[in-house]
C-alpha positions in Angstrom: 12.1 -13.8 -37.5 12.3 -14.4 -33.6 10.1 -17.0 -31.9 8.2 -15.5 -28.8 6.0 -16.7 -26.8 3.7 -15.1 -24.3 4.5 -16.3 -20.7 1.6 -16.0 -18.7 2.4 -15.0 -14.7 1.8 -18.2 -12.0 -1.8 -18.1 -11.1 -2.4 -17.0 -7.3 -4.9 -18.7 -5.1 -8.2 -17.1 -4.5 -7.9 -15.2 -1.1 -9.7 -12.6 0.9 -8.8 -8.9 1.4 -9.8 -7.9 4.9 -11.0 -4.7 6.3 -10.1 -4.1 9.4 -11.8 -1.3 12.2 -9.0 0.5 12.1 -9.3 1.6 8.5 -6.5 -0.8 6.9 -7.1 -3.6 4.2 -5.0 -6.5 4.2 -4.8 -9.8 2.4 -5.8 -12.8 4.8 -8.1 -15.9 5.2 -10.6 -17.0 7.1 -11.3 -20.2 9.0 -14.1 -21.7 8.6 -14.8 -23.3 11.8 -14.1 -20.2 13.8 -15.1 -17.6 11.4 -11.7 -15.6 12.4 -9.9 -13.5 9.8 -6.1 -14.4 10.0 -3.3 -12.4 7.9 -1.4 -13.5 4.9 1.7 -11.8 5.6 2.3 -13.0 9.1 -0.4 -15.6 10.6 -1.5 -13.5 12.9 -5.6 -13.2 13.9 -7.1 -10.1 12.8 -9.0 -9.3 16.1 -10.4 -5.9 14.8 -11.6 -7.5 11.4 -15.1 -5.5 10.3 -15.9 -7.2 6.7 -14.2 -8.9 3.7 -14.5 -9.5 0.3 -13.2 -12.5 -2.3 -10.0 -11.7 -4.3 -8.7 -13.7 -7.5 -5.8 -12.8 -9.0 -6.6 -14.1 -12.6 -10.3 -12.0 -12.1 -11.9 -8.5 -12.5 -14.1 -7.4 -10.3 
């Protein structure tokens, strides 16, 4: 009988995902001295940011 073992996937960092005015969501951060929303993808601010909400990859919400 074969030995397997369950590999369990790299945990991710807790993050945000950010709404934006314009109707997109996107992953990002925020810093916390400004209060700015900035992207994941690219670093860029997200000027138009409206709301967010806490993401965990290893979590259900």
């Amino acid at each position: 009988m074969k030995n397997t073992t369950l590999q369990m996937p790299e945990e991710l960092p807790a993050g945000l995902v950010v709404f934006s005015a314009d109707g997109r969501a996107q992953f990002g951060w925020q810093n916390p001295e400004t209060g700015e929303f900035f992207a994941e993808v690219d670093g860029a601010c997200i000027t138009n940011a409206v709301g967010a909400v806490a993401w965990a990859s290893d979590r259900m919400h």
